[in-house]
N, C-alpha and C positions, 0 to 999 in steps of 0.2 A: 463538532470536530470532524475534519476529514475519514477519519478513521472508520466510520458508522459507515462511510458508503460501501467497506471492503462485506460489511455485515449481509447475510442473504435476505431479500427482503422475501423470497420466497418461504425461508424458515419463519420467519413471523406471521405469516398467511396460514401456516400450519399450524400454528400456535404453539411454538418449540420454545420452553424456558429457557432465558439465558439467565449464567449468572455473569454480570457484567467483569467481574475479577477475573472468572475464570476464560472470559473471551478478549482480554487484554492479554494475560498471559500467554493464551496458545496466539494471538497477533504478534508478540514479543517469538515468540520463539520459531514463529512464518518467517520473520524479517530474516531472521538469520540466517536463513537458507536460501533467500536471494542472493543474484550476483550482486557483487559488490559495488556494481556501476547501478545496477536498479536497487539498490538500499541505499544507495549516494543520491542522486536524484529525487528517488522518495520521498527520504527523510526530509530535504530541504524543501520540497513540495509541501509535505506536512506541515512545515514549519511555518509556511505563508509567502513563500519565494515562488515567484514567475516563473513560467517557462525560459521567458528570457533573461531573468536576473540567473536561475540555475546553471543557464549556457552560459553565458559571460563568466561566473564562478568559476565552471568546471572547464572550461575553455572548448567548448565544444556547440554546434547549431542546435539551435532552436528544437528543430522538429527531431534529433536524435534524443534530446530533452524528454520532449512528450511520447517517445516509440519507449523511451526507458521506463518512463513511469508508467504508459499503458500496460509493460509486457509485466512491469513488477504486481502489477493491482492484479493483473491475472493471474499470476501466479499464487500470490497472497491469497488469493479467496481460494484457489486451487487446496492451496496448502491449510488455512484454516479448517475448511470444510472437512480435512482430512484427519487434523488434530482432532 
């Protein structure tokens, strides 16, 4: 699942126990403190939708597509990390 990549692989190198419940939940609660356009894009990202099928969706190019879900996935790990 997409999701593991938001995961630090440097915490794993460290040998940091996750519990997997409890790193879904603070993901669930990252998201939602994204903008609304980068948890829109995201989400359909996640789901398996193109950069391009997302723009055509949301009526918007391509590469604003991919600027939203880079700037969200920074964010997310920003904000996990933080949780």
């Amino acid at each position: 699942m997409r999701l593991t990549i938001i995961l630090s692989v440097e915490d794993i190198m460290r040998n940091e126990i996750f519990d997997e419940a409890d790193v879904l939940i603070d993901v669930e609660r990252a998201m939602t403190r994204l903008t609304h356009k980068q948890r829109e894009a995201l989400n359909l990202w996640l789901q398996g939708y193109t950069q391009k099928e997302i723009g055509e969706r949301l009526g918007i190019g391509q590469r604003s597509v991919g600027d939203r879900i880079a700037a969200g996935l920074k964010r997310l790990k920003r904000l996990v990390e933080y949780l």
